[in-house]
VMD Tcl script that builds the backbone (N, CA, C; Angstrom):
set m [mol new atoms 369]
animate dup $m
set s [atomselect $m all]
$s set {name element resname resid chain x y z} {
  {N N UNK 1 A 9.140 -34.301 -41.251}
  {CA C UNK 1 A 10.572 -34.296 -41.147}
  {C C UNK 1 A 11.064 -35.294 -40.123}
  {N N UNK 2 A 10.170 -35.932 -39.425}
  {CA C UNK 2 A 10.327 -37.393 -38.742}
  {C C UNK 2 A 11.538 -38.125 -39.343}
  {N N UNK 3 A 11.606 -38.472 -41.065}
  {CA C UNK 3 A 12.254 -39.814 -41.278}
  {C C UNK 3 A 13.837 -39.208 -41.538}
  {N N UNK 4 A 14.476 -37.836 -40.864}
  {CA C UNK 4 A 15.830 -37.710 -41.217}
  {C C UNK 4 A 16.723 -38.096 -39.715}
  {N N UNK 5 A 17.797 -38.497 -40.018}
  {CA C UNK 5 A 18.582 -38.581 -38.557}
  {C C UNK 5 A 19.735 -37.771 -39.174}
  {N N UNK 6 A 20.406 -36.830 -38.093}
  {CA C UNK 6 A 21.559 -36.038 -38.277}
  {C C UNK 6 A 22.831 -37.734 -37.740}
  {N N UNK 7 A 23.561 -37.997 -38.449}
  {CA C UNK 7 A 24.780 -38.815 -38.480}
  {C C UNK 7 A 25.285 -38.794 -37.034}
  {N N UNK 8 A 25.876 -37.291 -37.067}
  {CA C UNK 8 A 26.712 -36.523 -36.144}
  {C C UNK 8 A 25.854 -36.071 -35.182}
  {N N UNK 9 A 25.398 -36.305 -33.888}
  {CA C UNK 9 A 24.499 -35.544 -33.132}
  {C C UNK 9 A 25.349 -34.138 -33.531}
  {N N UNK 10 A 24.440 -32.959 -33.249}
  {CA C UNK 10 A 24.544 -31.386 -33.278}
  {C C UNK 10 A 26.038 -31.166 -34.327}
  {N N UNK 11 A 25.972 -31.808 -35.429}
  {CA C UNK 11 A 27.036 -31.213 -36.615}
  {C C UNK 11 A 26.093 -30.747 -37.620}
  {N N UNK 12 A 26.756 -29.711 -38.481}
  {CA C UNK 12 A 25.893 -29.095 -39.510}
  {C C UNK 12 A 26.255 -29.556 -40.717}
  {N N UNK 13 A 26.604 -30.693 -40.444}
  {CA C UNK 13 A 27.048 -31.237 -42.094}
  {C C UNK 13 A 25.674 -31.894 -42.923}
  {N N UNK 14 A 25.695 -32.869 -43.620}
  {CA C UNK 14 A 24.438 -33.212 -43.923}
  {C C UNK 14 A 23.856 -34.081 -43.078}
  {N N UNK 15 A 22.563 -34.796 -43.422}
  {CA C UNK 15 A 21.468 -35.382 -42.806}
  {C C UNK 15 A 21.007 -36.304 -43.520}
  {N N UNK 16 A 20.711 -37.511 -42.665}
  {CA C UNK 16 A 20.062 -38.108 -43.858}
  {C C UNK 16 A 18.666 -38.280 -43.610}
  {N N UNK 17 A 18.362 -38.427 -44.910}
  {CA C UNK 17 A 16.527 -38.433 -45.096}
  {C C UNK 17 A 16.196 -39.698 -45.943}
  {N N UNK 18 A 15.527 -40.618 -45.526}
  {CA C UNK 18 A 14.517 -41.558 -46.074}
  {C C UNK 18 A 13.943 -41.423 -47.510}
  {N N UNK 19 A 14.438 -42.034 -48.436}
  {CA C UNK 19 A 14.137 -42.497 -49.573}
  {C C UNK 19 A 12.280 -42.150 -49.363}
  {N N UNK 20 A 11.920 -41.304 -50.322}
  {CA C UNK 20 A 10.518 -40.835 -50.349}
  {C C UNK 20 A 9.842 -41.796 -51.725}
  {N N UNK 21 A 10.946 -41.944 -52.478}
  {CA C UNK 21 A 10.504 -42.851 -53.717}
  {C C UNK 21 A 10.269 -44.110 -53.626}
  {N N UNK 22 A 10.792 -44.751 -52.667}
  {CA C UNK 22 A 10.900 -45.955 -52.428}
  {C C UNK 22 A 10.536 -46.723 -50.885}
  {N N UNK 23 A 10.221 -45.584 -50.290}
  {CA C UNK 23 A 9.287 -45.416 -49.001}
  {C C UNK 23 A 11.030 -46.125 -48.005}
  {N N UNK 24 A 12.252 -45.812 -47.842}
  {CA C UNK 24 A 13.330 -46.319 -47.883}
  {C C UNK 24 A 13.643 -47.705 -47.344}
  {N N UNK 25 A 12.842 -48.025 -48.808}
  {CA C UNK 25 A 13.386 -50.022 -48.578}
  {C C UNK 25 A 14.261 -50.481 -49.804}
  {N N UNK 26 A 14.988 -48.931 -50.686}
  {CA C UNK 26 A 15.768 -49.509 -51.523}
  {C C UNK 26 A 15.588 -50.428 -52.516}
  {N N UNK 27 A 14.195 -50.201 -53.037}
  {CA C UNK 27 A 13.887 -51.222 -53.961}
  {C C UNK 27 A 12.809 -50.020 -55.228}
  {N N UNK 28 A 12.837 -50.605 -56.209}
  {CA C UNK 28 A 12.031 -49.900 -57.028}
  {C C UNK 28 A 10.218 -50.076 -56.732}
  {N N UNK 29 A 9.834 -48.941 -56.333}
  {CA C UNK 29 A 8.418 -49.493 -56.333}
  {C C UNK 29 A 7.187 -49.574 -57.186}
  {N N UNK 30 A 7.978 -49.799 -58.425}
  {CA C UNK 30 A 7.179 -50.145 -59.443}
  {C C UNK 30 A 7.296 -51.408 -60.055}
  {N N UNK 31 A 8.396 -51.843 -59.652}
  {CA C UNK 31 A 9.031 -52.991 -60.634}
  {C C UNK 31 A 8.996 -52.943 -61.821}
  {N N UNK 32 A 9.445 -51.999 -62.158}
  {CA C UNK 32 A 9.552 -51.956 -63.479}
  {C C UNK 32 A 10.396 -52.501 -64.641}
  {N N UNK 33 A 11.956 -52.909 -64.423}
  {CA C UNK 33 A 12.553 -53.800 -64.975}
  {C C UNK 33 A 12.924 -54.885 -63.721}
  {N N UNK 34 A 12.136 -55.313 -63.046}
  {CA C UNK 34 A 12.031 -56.626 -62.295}
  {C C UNK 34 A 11.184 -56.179 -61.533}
  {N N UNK 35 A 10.848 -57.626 -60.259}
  {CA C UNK 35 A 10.621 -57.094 -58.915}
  {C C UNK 35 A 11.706 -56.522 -57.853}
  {N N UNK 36 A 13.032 -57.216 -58.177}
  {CA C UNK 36 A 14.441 -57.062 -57.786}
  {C C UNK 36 A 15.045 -55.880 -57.751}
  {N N UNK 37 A 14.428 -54.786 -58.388}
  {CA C UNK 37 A 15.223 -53.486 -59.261}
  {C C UNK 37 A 15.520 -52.644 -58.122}
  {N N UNK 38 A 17.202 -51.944 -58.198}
  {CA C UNK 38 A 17.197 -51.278 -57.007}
  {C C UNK 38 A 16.334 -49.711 -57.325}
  {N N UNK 39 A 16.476 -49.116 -56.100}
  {CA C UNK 39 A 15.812 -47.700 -56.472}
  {C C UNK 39 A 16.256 -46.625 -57.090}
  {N N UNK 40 A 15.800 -46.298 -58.325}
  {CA C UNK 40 A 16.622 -45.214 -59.089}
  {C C UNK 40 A 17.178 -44.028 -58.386}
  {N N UNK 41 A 16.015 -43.221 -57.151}
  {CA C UNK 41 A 16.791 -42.098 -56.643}
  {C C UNK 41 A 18.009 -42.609 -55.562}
  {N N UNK 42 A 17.893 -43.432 -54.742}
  {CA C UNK 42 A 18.667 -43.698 -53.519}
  {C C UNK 42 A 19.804 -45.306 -53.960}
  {N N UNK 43 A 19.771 -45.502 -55.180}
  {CA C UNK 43 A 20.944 -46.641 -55.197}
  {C C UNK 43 A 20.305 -47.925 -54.849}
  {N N UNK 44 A 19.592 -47.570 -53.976}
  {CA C UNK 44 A 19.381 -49.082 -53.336}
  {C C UNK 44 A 19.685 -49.156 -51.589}
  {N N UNK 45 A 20.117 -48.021 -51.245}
  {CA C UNK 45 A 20.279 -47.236 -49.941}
  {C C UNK 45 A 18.998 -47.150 -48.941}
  {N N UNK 46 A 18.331 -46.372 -49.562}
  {CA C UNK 46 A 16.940 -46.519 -48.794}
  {C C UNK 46 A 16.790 -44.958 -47.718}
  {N N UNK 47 A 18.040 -44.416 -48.298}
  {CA C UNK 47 A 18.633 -43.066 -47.711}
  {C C UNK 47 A 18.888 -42.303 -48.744}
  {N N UNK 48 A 18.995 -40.482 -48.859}
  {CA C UNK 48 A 19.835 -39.855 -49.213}
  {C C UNK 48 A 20.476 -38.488 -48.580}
  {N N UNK 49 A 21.570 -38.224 -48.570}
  {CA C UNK 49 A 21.707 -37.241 -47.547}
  {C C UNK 49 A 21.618 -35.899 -48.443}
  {N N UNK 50 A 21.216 -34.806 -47.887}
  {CA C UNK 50 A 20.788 -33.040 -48.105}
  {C C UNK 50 A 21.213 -32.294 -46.802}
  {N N UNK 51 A 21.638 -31.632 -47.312}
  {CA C UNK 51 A 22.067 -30.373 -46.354}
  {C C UNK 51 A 20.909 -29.439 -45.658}
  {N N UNK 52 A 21.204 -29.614 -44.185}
  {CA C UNK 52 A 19.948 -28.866 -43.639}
  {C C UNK 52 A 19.621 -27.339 -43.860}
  {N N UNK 53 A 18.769 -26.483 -43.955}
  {CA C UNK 53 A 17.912 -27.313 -43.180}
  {C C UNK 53 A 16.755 -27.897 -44.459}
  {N N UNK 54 A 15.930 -28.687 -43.916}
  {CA C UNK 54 A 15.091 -29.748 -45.081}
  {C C UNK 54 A 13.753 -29.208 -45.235}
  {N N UNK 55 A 12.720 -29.475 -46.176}
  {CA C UNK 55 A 11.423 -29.717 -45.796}
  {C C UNK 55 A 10.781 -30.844 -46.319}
  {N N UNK 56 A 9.731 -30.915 -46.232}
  {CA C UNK 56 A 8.804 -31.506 -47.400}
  {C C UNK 56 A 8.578 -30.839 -48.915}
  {N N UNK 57 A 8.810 -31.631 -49.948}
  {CA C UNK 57 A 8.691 -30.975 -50.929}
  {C C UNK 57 A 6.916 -31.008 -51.084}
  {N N UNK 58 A 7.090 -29.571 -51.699}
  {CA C UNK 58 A 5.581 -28.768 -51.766}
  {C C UNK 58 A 4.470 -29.598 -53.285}
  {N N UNK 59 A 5.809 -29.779 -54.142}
  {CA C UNK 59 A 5.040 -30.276 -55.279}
  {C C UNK 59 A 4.554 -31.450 -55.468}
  {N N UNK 60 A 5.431 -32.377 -55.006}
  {CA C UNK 60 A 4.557 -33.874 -54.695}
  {C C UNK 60 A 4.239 -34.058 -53.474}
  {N N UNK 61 A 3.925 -33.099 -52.509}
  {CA C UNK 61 A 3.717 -33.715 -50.925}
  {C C UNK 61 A 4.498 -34.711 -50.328}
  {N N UNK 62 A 5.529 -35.141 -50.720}
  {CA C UNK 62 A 6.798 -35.816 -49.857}
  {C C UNK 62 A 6.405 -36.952 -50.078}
  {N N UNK 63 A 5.745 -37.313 -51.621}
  {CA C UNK 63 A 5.962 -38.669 -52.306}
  {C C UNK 63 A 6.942 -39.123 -53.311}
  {N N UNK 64 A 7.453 -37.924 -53.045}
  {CA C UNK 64 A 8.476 -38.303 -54.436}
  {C C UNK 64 A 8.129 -38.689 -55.875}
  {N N UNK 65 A 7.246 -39.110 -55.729}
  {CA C UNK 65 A 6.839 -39.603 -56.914}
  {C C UNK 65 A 5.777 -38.441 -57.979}
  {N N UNK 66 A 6.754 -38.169 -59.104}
  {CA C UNK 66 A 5.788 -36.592 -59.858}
  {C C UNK 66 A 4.026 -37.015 -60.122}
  {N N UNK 67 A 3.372 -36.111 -59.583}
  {CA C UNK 67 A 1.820 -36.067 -59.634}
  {C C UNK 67 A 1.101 -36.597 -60.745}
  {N N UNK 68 A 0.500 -37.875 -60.628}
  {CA C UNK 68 A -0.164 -38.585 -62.008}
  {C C UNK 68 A 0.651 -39.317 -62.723}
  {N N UNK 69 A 1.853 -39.622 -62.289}
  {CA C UNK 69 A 3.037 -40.768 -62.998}
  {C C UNK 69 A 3.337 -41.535 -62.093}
  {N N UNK 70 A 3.863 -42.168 -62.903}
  {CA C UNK 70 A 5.074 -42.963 -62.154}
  {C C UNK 70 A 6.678 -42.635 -62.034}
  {N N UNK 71 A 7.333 -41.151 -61.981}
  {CA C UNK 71 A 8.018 -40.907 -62.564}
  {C C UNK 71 A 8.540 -40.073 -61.131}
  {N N UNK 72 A 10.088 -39.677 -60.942}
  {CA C UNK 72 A 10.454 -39.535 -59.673}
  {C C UNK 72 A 10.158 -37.551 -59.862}
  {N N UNK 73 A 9.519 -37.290 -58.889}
  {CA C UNK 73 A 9.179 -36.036 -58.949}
  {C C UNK 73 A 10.659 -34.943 -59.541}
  {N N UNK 74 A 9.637 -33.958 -60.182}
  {CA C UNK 74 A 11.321 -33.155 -60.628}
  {C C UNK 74 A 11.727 -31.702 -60.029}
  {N N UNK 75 A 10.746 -32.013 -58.895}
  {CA C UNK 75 A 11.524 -30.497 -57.793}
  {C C UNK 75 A 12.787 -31.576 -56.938}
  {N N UNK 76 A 12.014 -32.543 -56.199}
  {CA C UNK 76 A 12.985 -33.084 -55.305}
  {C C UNK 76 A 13.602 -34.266 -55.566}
  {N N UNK 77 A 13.527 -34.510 -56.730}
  {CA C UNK 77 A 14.084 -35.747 -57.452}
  {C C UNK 77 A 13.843 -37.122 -56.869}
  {N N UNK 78 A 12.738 -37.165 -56.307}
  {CA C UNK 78 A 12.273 -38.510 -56.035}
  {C C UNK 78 A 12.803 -38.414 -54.596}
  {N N UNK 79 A 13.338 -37.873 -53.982}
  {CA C UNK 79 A 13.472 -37.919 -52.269}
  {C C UNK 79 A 12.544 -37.339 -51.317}
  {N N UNK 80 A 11.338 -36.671 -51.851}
  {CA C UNK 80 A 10.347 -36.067 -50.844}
  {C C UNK 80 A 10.862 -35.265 -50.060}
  {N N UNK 81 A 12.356 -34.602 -50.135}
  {CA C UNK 81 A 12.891 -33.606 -49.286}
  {C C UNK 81 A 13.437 -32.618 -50.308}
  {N N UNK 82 A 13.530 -31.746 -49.686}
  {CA C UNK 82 A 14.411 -30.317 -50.243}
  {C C UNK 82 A 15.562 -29.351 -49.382}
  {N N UNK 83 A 16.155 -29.267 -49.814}
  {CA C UNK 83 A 16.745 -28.336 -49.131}
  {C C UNK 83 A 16.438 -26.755 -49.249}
  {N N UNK 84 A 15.912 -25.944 -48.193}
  {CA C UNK 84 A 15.654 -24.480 -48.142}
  {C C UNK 84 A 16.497 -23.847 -47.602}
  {N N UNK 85 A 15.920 -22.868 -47.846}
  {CA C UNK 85 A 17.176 -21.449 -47.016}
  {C C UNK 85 A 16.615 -21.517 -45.617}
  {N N UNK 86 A 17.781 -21.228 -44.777}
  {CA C UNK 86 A 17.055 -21.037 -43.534}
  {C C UNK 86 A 16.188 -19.991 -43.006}
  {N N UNK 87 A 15.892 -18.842 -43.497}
  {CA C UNK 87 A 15.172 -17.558 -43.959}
  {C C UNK 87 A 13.837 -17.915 -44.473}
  {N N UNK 88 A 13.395 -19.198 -44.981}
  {CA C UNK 88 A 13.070 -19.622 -46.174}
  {C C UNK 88 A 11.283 -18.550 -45.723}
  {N N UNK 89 A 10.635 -17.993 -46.966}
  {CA C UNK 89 A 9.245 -17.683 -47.102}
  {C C UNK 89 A 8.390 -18.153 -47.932}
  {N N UNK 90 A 6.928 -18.293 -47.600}
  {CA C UNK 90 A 6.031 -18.786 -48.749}
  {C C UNK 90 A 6.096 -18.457 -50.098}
  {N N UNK 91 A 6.467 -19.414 -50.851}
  {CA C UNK 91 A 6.398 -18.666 -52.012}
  {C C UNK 91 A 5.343 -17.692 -52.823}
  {N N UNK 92 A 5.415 -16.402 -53.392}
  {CA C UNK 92 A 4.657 -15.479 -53.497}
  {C C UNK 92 A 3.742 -15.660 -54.699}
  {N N UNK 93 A 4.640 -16.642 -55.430}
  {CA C UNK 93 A 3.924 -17.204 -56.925}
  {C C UNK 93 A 2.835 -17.955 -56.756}
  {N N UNK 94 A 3.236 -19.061 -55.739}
  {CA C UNK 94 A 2.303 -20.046 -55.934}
  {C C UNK 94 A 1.717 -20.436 -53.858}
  {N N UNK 95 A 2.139 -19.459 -53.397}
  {CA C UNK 95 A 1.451 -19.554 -52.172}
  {C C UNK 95 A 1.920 -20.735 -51.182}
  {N N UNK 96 A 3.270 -21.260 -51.601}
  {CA C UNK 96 A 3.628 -22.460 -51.060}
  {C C UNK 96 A 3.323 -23.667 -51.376}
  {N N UNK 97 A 2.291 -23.770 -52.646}
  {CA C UNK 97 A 1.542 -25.017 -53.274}
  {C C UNK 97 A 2.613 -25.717 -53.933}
  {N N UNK 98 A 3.850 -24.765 -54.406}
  {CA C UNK 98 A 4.517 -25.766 -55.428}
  {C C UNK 98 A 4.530 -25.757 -56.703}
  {N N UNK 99 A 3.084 -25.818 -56.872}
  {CA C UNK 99 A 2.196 -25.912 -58.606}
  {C C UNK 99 A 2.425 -24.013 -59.306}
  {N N UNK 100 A 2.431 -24.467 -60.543}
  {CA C UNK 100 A 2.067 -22.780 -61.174}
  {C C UNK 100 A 1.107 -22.878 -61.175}
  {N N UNK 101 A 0.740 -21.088 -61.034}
  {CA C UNK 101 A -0.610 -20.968 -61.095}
  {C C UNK 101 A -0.521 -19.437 -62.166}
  {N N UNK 102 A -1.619 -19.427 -62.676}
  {CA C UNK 102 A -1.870 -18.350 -63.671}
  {C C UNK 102 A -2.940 -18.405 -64.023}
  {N N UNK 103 A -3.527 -16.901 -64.853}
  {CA C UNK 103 A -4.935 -17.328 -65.151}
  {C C UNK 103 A -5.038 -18.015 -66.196}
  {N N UNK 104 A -4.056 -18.358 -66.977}
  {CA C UNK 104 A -4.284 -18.863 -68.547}
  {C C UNK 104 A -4.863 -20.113 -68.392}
  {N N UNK 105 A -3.992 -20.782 -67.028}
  {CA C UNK 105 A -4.067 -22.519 -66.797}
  {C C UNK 105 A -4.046 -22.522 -65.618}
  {N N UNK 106 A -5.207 -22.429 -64.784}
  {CA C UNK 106 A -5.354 -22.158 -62.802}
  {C C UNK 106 A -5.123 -23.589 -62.419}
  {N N UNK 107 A -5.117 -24.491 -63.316}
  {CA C UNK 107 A -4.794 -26.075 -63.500}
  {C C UNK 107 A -3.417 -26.829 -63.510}
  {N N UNK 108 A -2.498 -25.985 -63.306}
  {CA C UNK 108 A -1.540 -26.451 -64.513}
  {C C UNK 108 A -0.931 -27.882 -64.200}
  {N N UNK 109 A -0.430 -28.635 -64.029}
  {CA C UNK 109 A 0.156 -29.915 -63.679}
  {C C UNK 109 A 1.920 -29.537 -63.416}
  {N N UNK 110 A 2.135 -28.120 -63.355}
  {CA C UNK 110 A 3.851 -27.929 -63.668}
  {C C UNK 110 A 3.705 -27.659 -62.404}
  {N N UNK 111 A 5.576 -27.609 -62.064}
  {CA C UNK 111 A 5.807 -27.167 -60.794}
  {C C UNK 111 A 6.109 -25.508 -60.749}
  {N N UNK 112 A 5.973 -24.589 -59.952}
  {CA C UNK 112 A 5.975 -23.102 -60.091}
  {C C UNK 112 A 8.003 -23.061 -60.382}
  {N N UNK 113 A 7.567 -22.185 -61.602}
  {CA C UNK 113 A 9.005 -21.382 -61.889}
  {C C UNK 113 A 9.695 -20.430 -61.253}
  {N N UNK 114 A 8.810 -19.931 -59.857}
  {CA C UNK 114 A 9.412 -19.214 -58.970}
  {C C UNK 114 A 10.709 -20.076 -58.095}
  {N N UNK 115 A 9.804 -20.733 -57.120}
  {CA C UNK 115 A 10.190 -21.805 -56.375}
  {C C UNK 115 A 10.967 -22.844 -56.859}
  {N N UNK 116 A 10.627 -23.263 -58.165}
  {CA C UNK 116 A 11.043 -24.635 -58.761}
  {C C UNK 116 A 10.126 -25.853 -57.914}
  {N N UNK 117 A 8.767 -25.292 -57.123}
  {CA C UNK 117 A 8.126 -26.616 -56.970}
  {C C UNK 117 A 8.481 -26.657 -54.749}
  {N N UNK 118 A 9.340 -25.861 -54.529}
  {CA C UNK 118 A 9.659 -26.160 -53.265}
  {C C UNK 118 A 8.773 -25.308 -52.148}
  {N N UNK 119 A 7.796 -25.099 -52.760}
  {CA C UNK 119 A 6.900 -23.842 -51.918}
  {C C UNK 119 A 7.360 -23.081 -51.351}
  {N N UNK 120 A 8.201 -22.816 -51.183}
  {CA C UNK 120 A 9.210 -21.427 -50.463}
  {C C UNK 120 A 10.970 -20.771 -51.338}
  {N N UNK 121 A 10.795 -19.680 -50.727}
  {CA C UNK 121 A 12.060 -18.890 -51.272}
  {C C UNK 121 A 12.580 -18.380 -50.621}
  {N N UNK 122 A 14.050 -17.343 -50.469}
  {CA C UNK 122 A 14.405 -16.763 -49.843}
  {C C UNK 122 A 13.891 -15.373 -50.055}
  {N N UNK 123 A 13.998 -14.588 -48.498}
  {CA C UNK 123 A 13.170 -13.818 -48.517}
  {C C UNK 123 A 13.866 -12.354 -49.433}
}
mol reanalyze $m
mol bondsrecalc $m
mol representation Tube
mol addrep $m
Protein backbone atom coordinates (compact mmCIF):
# COMPACT_ATOMS: atom_id res chain seq x y z
CA UNK A 1 0.00 0.00 0.00
CA UNK A 2 3.28 2.12 -0.45
CA UNK A 3 2.19 3.47 -4.06
CA UNK A 4 -1.17 5.52 -2.73
CA UNK A 5 -0.87 9.27 -1.60
CA UNK A 6 -4.00 10.77 0.22
CA UNK A 7 -4.40 14.35 -2.05
CA UNK A 8 -5.66 16.04 1.11
CA UNK A 9 -3.29 15.25 4.06
CA UNK A 10 -5.85 13.57 6.87
CA UNK A 11 -9.25 13.98 4.49
CA UNK A 12 -11.38 10.92 3.98
CA UNK A 13 -12.19 11.52 0.58
CA UNK A 14 -10.44 9.39 -1.97
CA UNK A 15 -6.78 8.38 -2.53
CA UNK A 16 -4.89 7.87 -5.12
CA UNK A 17 -3.25 4.61 -6.03
CA UNK A 18 -0.72 3.80 -8.81
CA UNK A 19 -1.82 2.29 -11.93
CA UNK A 20 -1.05 -1.62 -11.12
CA UNK A 21 -1.67 -2.35 -14.93
CA UNK A 22 0.63 -0.22 -16.21
CA UNK A 23 3.12 -0.17 -13.31
CA UNK A 24 1.84 3.92 -13.37
CA UNK A 25 3.62 5.12 -16.47
CA UNK A 26 0.31 5.49 -18.33
CA UNK A 27 1.13 3.56 -21.16
CA UNK A 28 -0.19 0.16 -22.31
CA UNK A 29 2.11 -2.57 -21.34
CA UNK A 30 1.56 -4.71 -23.93
CA UNK A 31 1.49 -2.64 -26.88
CA UNK A 32 -0.96 -3.92 -28.20
CA UNK A 33 -2.48 -1.47 -30.72
CA UNK A 34 0.95 0.45 -30.77
CA UNK A 35 3.90 1.04 -28.62
CA UNK A 36 2.20 4.59 -28.00
CA UNK A 37 -1.18 3.13 -26.59
CA UNK A 38 -2.46 4.85 -23.54
CA UNK A 39 -3.46 2.56 -20.58
CA UNK A 40 -6.83 1.04 -20.74
CA UNK A 41 -7.46 1.05 -16.82
CA UNK A 42 -5.95 4.59 -15.83
CA UNK A 43 -6.47 6.82 -19.21
CA UNK A 44 -3.09 7.38 -19.51
CA UNK A 45 -2.89 8.90 -15.85
CA UNK A 46 -0.70 6.47 -14.36
CA UNK A 47 -3.17 6.95 -11.26
CA UNK A 48 -6.60 5.95 -10.14
CA UNK A 49 -8.38 7.17 -7.22
CA UNK A 50 -10.61 4.51 -4.62
CA UNK A 51 -12.02 5.27 -1.57
CA UNK A 52 -10.18 4.21 1.53
CA UNK A 53 -9.63 2.18 3.06
CA UNK A 54 -7.52 0.03 0.15
CA UNK A 55 -5.73 -3.24 -0.14
CA UNK A 56 -3.96 -5.35 -2.39
CA UNK A 57 -6.11 -7.24 -4.52
CA UNK A 58 -6.01 -10.98 -3.40
CA UNK A 59 -6.68 -12.41 -6.92
CA UNK A 60 -3.95 -11.10 -9.00
CA UNK A 61 -1.51 -10.13 -6.17
CA UNK A 62 -1.53 -6.35 -7.05
CA UNK A 63 -0.66 -7.00 -10.75
CA UNK A 64 -3.53 -6.10 -12.14
CA UNK A 65 -3.12 -8.01 -14.72
CA UNK A 66 -5.86 -11.38 -14.65
CA UNK A 67 -3.67 -14.65 -13.90
CA UNK A 68 -2.27 -16.32 -17.25
CA UNK A 69 -3.43 -13.34 -19.66
CA UNK A 70 -2.89 -10.46 -20.71
CA UNK A 71 -6.10 -9.11 -19.72
CA UNK A 72 -6.81 -6.40 -16.83
CA UNK A 73 -7.73 -8.48 -13.79
CA UNK A 74 -11.62 -8.67 -13.08
CA UNK A 75 -11.79 -8.28 -9.21
CA UNK A 76 -9.79 -4.96 -9.34
CA UNK A 77 -10.03 -4.00 -12.79
CA UNK A 78 -6.55 -3.71 -13.63
CA UNK A 79 -5.59 -1.28 -10.60
CA UNK A 80 -4.04 -3.86 -8.12
CA UNK A 81 -6.18 -2.10 -5.43
CA UNK A 82 -9.56 -2.63 -3.88
CA UNK A 83 -11.53 -1.04 -1.83
CA UNK A 84 -12.63 -3.00 1.64
CA UNK A 85 -14.73 -2.47 4.48
CA UNK A 86 -13.02 -1.16 7.25
CA UNK A 87 -14.18 -4.23 9.49
CA UNK A 88 -12.90 -6.10 6.59
CA UNK A 89 -12.25 -10.34 7.50
CA UNK A 90 -10.56 -13.21 5.73
CA UNK A 91 -12.61 -14.45 3.47
CA UNK A 92 -14.26 -17.77 4.75
CA UNK A 93 -14.64 -19.23 1.14
CA UNK A 94 -11.45 -18.94 -0.06
CA UNK A 95 -9.21 -18.12 3.00
CA UNK A 96 -8.19 -14.72 1.64
CA UNK A 97 -6.62 -16.38 -1.62
CA UNK A 98 -9.12 -14.68 -3.83
CA UNK A 99 -9.36 -17.91 -6.07
CA UNK A 100 -12.52 -20.42 -5.69
CA UNK A 101 -11.94 -23.24 -4.22
CA UNK A 102 -14.13 -26.45 -4.14
CA UNK A 103 -13.69 -29.97 -4.31
CA UNK A 104 -15.00 -30.38 -7.83
CA UNK A 105 -12.03 -27.97 -9.17
CA UNK A 106 -9.32 -27.33 -6.00
CA UNK A 107 -7.71 -25.65 -9.28
CA UNK A 108 -9.98 -23.36 -10.44
CA UNK A 109 -8.50 -20.25 -12.37
CA UNK A 110 -11.88 -18.08 -11.17
CA UNK A 111 -11.95 -15.52 -8.70
CA UNK A 112 -14.08 -16.68 -5.36
CA UNK A 113 -17.89 -15.76 -5.59
CA UNK A 114 -17.84 -14.97 -2.02
CA UNK A 115 -15.37 -12.15 -2.04
CA UNK A 116 -15.49 -11.42 -5.76
CA UNK A 117 -11.61 -12.16 -5.72
CA UNK A 118 -10.80 -9.44 -2.85
CA UNK A 119 -9.80 -11.95 -0.12
CA UNK A 120 -11.83 -10.40 2.48
CA UNK A 121 -15.47 -9.50 3.53
CA UNK A 122 -17.37 -7.82 5.91
CA UNK A 123 -17.66 -9.38 8.99
Amino acid sequence: MDEMTDDRAGAAGPIEVACAFCAGKGKDPFGVMYAGSTCQVCGGAGVRRLAPPVAECAYCGGTGVYPGSRLTCTSCGGVGQVTIPEDAVACPACAGSGRAKDDFWPDSPLPCGVCGGKGVVAP
